[in-house]
VEXMIZA-484631 format. One line per field, with one value per residue (C-alpha): residue number from 0; residue in one letter; x negated, y negated, z. Coordinates in Angstrom, 1 decimal. Layout:
BEGIN
k	c(NUM/...)
r	c(A/...)
X	c(X/...)
Y	c(Y/...)
Z	c(Z/...)
END
This chain:
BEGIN
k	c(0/1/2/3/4/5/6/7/8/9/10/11/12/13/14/15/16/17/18/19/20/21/22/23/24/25/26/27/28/29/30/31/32/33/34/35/36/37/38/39/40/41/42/43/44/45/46/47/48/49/50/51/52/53/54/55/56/57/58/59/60/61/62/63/64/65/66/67/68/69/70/71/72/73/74/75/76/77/78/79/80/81/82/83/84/85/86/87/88/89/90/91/92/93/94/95/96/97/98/99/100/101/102/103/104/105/106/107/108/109/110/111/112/113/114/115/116/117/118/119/120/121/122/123/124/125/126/127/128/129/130/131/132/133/134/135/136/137/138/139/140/141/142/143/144/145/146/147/148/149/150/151/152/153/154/155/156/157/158/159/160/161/162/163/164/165/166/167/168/169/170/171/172/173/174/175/176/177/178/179/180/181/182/183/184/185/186/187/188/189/190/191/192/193/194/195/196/197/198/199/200/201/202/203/204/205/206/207/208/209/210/211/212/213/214/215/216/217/218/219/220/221/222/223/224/225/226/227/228/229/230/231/232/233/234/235/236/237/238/239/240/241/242/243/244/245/246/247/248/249/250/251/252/253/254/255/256/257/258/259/260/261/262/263/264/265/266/267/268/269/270/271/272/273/274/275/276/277/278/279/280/281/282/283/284/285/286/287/288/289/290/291/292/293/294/295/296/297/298/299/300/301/302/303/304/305/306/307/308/309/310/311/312/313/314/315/316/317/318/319/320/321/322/323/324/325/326/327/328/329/330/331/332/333/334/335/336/337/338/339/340/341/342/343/344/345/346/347/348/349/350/351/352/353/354/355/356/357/358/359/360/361/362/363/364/365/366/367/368/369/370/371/372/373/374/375/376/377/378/379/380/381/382/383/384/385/386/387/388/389/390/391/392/393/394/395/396/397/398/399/400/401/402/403/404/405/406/407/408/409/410/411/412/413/414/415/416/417/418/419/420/421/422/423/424/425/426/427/428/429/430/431/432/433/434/435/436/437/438/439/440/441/442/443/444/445/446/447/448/449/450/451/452/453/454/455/456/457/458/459/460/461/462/463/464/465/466/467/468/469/470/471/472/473/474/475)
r	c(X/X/X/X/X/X/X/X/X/X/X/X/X/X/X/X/X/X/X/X/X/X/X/X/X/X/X/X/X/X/X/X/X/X/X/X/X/X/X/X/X/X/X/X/X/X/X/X/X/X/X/X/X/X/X/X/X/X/X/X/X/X/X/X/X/X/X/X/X/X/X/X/X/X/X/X/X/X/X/X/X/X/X/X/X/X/X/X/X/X/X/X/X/X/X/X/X/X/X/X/X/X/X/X/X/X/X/X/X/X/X/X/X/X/X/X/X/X/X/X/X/X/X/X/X/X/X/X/X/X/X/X/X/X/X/X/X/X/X/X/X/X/X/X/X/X/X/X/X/X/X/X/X/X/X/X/X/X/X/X/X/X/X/X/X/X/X/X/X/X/X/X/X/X/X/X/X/X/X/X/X/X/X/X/X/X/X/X/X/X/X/X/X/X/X/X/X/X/X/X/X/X/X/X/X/X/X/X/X/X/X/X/X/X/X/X/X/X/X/X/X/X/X/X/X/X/X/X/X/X/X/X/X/X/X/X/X/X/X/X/X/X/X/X/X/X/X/X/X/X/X/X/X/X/X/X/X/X/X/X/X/X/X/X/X/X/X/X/X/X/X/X/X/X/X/X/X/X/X/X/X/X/X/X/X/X/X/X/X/X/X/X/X/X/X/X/X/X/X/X/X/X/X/X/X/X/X/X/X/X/X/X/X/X/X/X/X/X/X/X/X/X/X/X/X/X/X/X/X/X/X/X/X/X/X/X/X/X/X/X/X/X/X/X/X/X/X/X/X/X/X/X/X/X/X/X/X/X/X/X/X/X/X/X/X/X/X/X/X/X/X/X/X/X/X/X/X/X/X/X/X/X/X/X/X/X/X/X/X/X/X/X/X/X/X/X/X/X/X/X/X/X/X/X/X/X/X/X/X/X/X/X/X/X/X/X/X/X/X/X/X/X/X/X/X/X/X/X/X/X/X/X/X/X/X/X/X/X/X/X/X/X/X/X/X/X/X/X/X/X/X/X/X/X/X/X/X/X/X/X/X/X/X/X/X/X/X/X/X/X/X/X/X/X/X/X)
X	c(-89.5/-86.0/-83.5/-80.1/-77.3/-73.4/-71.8/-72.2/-75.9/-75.4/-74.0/-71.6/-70.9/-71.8/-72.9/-70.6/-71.6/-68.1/-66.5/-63.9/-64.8/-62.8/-61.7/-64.5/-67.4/-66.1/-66.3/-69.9/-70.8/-69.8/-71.6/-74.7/-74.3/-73.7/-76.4/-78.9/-77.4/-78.1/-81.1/-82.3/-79.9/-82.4/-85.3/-84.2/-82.3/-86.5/-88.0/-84.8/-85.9/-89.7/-89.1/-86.6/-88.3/-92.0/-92.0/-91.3/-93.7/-96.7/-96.3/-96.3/-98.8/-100.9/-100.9/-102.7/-102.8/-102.0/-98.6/-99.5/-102.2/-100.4/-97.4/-99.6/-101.0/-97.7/-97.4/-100.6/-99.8/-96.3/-98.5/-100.9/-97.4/-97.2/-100.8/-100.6/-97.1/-99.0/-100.7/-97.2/-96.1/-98.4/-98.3/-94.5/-93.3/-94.7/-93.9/-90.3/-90.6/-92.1/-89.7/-86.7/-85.5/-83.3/-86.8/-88.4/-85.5/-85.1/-88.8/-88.8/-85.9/-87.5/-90.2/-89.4/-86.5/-89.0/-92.1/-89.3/-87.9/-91.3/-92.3/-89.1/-91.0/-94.9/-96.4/-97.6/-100.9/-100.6/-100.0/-102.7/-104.8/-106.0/-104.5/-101.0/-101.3/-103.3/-100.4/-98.1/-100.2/-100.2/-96.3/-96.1/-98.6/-96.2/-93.2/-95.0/-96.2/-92.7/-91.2/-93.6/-91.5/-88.0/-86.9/-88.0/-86.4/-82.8/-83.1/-83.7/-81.7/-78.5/-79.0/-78.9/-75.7/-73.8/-72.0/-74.0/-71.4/-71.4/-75.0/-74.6/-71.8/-72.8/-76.1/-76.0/-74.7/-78.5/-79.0/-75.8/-77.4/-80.2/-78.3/-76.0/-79.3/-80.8/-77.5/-77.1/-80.8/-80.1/-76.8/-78.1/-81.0/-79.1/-76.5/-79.5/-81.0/-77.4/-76.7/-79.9/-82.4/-85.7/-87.0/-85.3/-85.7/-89.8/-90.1/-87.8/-84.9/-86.9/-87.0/-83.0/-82.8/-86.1/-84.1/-80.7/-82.9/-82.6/-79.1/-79.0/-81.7/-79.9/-76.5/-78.6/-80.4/-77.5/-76.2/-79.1/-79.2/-76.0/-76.7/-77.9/-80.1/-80.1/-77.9/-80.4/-83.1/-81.7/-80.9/-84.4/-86.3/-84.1/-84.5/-88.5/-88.8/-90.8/-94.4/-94.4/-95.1/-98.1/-101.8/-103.0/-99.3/-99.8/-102.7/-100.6/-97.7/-99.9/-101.8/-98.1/-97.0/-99.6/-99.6/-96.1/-98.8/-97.6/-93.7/-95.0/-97.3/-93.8/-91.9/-94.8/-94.6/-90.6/-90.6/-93.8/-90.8/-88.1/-90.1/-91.9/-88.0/-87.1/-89.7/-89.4/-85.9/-85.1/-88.2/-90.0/-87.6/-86.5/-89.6/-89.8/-86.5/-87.3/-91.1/-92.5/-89.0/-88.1/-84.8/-82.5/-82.9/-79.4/-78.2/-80.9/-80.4/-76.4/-76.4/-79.0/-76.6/-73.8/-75.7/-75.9/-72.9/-71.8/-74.6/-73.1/-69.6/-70.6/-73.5/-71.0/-69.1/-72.5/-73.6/-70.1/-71.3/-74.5/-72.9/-70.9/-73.2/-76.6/-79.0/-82.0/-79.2/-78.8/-82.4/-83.5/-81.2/-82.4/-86.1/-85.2/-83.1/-86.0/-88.6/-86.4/-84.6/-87.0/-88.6/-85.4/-83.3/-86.4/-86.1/-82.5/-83.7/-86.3/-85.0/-80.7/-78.5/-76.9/-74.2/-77.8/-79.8/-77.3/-76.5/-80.0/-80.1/-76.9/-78.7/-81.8/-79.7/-77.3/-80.4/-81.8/-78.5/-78.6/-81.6/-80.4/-78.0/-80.2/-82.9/-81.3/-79.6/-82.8/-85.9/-85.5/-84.3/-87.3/-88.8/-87.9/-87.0/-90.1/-92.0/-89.4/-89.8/-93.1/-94.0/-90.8/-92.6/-96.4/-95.1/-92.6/-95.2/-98.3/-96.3/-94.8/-98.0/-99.7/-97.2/-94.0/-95.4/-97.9/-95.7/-94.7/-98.6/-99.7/-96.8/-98.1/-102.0/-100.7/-97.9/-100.9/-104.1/-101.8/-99.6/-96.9/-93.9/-92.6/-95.2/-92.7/-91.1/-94.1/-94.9/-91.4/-91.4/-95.4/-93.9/-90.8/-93.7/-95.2/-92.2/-90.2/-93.0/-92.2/-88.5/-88.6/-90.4/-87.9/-85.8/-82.1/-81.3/-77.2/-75.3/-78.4/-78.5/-81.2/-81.4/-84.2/-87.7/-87.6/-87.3/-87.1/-90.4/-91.6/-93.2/-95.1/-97.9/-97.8/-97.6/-100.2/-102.6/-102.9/-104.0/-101.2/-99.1/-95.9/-93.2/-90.5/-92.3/-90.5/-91.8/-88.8)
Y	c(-64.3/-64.2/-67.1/-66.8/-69.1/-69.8/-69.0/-64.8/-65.0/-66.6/-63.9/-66.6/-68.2/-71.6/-73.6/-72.8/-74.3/-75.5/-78.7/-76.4/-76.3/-74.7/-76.5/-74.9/-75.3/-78.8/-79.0/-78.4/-79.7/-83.2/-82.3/-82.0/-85.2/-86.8/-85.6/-86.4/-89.7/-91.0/-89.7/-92.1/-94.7/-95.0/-95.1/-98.2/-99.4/-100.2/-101.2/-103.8/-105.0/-105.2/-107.2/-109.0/-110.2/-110.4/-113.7/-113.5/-110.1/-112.2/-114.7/-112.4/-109.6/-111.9/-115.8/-118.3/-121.1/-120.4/-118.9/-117.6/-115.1/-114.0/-112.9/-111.4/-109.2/-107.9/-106.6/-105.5/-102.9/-102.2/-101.2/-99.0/-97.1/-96.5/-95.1/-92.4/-91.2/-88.8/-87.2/-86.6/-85.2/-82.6/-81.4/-81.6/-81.0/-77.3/-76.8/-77.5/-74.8/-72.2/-72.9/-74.6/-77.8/-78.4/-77.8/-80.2/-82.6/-82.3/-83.0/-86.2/-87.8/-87.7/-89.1/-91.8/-92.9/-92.5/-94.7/-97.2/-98.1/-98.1/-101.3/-103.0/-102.2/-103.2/-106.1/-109.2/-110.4/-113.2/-110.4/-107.7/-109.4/-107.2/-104.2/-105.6/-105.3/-101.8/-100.4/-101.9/-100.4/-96.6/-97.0/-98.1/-94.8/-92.2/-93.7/-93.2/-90.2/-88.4/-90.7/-88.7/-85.6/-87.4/-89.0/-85.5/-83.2/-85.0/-85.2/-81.8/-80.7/-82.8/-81.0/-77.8/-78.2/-80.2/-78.3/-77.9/-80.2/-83.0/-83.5/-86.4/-87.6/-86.1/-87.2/-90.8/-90.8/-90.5/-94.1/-95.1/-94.2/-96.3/-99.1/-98.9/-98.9/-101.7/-103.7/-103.1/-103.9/-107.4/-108.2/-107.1/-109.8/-112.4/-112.2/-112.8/-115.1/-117.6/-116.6/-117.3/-119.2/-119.4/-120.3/-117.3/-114.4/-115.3/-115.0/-111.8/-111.7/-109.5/-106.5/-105.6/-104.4/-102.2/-101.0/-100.4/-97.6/-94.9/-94.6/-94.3/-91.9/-89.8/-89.5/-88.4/-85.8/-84.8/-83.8/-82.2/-79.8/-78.5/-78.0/-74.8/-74.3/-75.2/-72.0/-72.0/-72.0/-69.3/-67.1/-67.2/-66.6/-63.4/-62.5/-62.9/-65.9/-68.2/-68.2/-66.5/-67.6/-67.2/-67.4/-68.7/-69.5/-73.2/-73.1/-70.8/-73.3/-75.9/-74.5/-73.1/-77.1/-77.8/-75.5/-78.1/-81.1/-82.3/-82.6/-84.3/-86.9/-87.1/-87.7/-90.2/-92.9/-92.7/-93.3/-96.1/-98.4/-97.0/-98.1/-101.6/-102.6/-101.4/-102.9/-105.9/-106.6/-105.1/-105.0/-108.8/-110.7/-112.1/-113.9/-114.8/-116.4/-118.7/-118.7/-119.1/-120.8/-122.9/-121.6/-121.3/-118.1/-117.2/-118.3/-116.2/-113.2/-113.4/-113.7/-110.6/-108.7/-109.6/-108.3/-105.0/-104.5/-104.5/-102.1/-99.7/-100.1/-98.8/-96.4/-93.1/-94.1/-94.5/-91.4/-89.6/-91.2/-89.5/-86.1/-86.7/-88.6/-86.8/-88.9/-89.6/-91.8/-94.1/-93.8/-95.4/-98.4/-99.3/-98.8/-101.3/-103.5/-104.3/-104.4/-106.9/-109.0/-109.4/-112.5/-114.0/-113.3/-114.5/-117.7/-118.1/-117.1/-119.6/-123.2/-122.7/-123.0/-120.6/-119.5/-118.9/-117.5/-115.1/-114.0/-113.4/-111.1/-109.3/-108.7/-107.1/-105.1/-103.6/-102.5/-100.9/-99.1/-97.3/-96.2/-94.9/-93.1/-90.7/-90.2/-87.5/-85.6/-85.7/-85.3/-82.0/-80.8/-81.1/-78.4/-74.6/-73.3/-72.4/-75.5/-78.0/-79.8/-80.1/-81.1/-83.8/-84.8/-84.7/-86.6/-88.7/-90.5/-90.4/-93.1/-94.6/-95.3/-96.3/-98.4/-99.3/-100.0/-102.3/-104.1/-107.2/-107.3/-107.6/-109.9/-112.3/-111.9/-112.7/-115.5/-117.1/-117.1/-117.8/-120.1/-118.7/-117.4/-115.6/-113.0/-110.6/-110.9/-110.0/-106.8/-105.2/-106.0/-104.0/-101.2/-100.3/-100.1/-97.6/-95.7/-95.2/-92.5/-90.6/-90.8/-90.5/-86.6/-85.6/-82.6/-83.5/-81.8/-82.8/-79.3/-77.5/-74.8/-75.0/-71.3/-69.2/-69.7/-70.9/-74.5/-76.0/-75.4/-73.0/-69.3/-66.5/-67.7/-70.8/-69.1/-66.6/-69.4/-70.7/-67.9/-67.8/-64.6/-65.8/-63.5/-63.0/-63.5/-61.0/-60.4/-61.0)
Z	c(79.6/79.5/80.5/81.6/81.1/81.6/85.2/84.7/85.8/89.1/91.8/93.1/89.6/90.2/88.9/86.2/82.7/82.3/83.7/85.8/89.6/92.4/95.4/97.4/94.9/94.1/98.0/98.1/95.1/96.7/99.7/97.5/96.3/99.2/100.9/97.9/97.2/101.1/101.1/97.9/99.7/102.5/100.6/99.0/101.5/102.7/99.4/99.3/102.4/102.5/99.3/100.4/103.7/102.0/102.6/106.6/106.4/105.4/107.7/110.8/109.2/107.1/108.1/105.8/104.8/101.3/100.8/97.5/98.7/101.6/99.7/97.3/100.4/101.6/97.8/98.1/101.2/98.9/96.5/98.3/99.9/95.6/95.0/97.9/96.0/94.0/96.5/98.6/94.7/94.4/98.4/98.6/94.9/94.1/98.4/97.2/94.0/96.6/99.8/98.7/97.4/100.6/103.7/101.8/101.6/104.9/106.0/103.7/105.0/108.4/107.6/105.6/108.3/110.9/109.1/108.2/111.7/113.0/111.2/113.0/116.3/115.1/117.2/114.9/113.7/116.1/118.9/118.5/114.9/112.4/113.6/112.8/109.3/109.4/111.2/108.7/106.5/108.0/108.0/104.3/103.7/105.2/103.8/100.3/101.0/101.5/98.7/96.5/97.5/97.7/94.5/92.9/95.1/95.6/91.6/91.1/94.1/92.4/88.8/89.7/91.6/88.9/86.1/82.8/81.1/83.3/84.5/83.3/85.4/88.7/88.3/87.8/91.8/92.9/90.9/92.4/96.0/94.9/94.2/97.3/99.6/97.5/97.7/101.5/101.8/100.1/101.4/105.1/104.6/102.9/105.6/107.7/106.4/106.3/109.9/111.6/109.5/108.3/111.2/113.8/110.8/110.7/114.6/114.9/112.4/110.4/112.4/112.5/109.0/109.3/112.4/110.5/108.9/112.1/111.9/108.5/108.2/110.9/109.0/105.9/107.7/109.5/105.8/104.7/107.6/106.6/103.0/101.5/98.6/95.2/93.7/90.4/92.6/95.3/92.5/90.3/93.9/93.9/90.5/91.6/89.5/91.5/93.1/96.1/99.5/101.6/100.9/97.6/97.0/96.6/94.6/91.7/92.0/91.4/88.5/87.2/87.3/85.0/82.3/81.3/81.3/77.6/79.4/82.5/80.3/78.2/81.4/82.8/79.2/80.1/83.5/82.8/81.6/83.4/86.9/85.3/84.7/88.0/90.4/88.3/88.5/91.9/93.9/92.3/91.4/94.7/95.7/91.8/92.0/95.1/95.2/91.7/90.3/93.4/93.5/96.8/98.8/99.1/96.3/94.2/96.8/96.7/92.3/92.6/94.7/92.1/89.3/91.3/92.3/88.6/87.9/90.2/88.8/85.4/86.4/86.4/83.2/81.6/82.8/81.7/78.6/78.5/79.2/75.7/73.1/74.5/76.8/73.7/72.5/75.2/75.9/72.9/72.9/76.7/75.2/72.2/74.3/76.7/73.5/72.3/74.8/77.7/76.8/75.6/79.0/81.4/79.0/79.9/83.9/83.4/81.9/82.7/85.4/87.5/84.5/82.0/85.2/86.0/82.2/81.9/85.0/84.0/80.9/82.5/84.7/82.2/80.2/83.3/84.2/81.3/82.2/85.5/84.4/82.9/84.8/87.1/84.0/82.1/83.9/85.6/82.5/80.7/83.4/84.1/87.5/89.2/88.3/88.2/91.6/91.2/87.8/87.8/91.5/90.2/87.1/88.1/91.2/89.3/86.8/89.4/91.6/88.2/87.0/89.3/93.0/90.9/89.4/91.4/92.9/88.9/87.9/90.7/90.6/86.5/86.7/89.4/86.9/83.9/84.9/82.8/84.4/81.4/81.8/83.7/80.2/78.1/80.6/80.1/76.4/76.3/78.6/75.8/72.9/74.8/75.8/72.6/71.9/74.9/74.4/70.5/71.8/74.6/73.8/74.0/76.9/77.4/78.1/78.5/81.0/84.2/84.7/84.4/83.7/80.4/78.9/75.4/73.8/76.2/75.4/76.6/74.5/76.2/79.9/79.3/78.2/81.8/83.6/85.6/86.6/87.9/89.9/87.7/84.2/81.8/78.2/75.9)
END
């Protein structure tokens, strides 16, 4: 195998590896991100939401008597939307190495936009019964399913556009578009909340931001549509280094994927951590805040918001950052930061006032935004061309689904038996043991090249082992 690097192997010369971009390729490189970033910006925009509104989502889908295991149902259905992840990772992630990044892109966004708005229109349990939350259910199943093929796809699609030298920089915009639709999310329902009430958001209030999704969703797809391909992946499908279409073509992508199985278990002990802290913080803590520590609504939702809001600030520097002292670096201190400080900042989020409450949230959220910042510059490094959509996808959900979605139905089933509401603090502080290993055996991958079928630590040897006779394989 043979890999090519630097701006002479691409026929139009972009990406270049250097940080010098012409008006027009800085003009679609923008339009790249864009397009990637919305895309993420939607699919938070709904997790925001549904967590958010679980309270006023399991009094129309699941009524009781006891509060506690009705909320815990609504995270129960967010948590199934998690466990069929994988399964939309393995169809749609080696699809996107044999098609194109940007069809698949395109197919996801619809159907996450369309699943989303759907739930605005659903009728209640109190309206049709059981079928209420069934439906709610079904929706929450498609919306995971394309997830499984989003978060990969706009990651991948995002790195191979960006300049070799600032990955980094360009990257951290997906996480930005994350936190964007998690902040609208929160702010839309917090607005909500002030101007109509309890009382009007559990009969109907609930539905506009659900709503709010379709025009979103349109503008995304609008920008996808006029995208073109990945230029690392158009030129290794004419170079005849990726799977080829038609029959048996998924089944060779698929088994191509997995001959990089000890990358993808290294990427899944990352991204274990990486989605604990982020369910936790952004996804859980809401209901934590006013439901387990009696805290007010909008005042919990509007410090949450803050906290946000200076993650996304500082997201891009820290990803400039990356591009310059190598992401392992900043990696690490996250992992040690959480090992360290989680039980210590859920303290101050547990027995202060708002000053300690919101320190210890600010805390949390710096340590995750370093994170972030990574995640887009890293992960679809570890991976060469022809399998990189769909081992980051594959791996990536099968964590997530595992680990993440669960999170805030664990940390409630747990804080309920135990009584202890530092346990959200004790899970984080488990998650970063396991995950310096993973980290501590990533390849530094800062400035590295995408092109070509090759990766750190890959070789014929290694290829020929799998029984797998890709396009485009050259013996060096």
């Amino acid at each position: 195998m043979t890999e090519k690097s630097g701006s002479a192997a691409s026929p139009t010369g972009y990406p270049p590896s250097t940080d010098t971009l012409s008006p027009d390729e800085t003009k679609i490189l923008h339009r790249a991100i864009g397009g990637s970033a919305l895309g993420n910006a939607v699919e938070w925009f709904d997790y925001a939401v549904y967590g958010y509104l679980a309270v006023y989502i399991a009094a129309n889908f699941f009524p009781s008597d006891d509060g506690g295991a009705n909320l815990l149902s609504t995270f129960a259905v967010l948590a199934a939307s998690f466990i069929i992840r994988p399964i939309g990772g393995i169809v749609l992630g080696p699809l996107g190495d044999r098609i194109g990044r940007q069809k698949v892109l395109v197919l996801t966004v619809t159907m996450m936009t369309l699943a989303t708005a759907t739930i605005g229109v659903l009728p209640t349990f109190d309206t049709i019964g059981i079928a209420a939350p069934l439906l709610l259910l079904v929706c929450r199943l498609v919306q995971g399913f394309s997830t499984g093929g989003e978060y990969g796809g706009a990651a991948v699609f995002m790195a191979e556009y960006a300049p070799d030298k600032r990955r980094g920089f360009f990257g951290s915009f997906l996480e930005f578009g994350t936190l964007a639709g998690t902040v609208g999310g929160a702010s839309l329902c917090t607005l909500l909340n002030v101007g109509l009430g309890d009382e009007t958001m559990e009969a109907w209030g609930w539905r506009i931001p659900f709503l709010v999704t379709l025009p979103l969703g349109i503008v995304a797809l609008w920008l996808r549509t006029r995208l073109e391909d990945s230029p690392v992946f158009a030129e290794a499908k004419e170079d005849g280094g990726t799977v080829e279409e038609g029959a048996g073509g998924a089944v060779t992508s698929l088994k191509a994927t997995m001959t990089y199985w000890q990358r993808i278990l290294i990427l899944m002990g990352f991204v274990l951590l990486l989605n604990i802290a982020y369910y936790t913080v952004l996804t859980f803590l809401p209901s934590y805040l006013s439901d387990t520590l009696g805290h007010s609504t909008t005042q919990s939702n509007f410090t949450l918001v803050a906290i946000m809001i200076v993650m996304m600030a500082i997201i891009n520097p820290i990803g400039a950052l990356s591009d310059r002292v190598g992401r392992k670096p900043l990696l690490l201190v996250a992992c040690v930061g959480y090992f360290v400080f989680s039980v210590p900042l859920f303290l101050l989020i547990i027995n202060t006032g708002l000053i300690g409450q919101s320190i210890g949230l600010l805390g949390l959220g710096v340590l995750l935004v370093i994170m972030c910042s990574c995640v887009s510059s890293t992960l679809p490094a570890l991976f060469p061309t022809q399998v990189r959509y769909g081992a980051f996808a594959i791996g990536y959900n099968v964590s997530t689904a595992l680990f993440g979605g669960t999170a805030p139905l664990i940390l409630t089933f747990l804080i309920d038996r135990t009584g202890s509401n530092l346990i959200p603090g004790w899970y984080m502080m488990i998650a970063a043991a396991i995950a310096f290993v993973p980290i501590l055996l990533m390849p530094e991958t800062a400035g590295r090249s995408l092109r070509g079928t090759q990766c750190p630590g890959d070789n014929d040897d290694e290829v020929a082992a799998s029984g797998v006779e890709l396009v485009g394989y050259k013996k060096k």
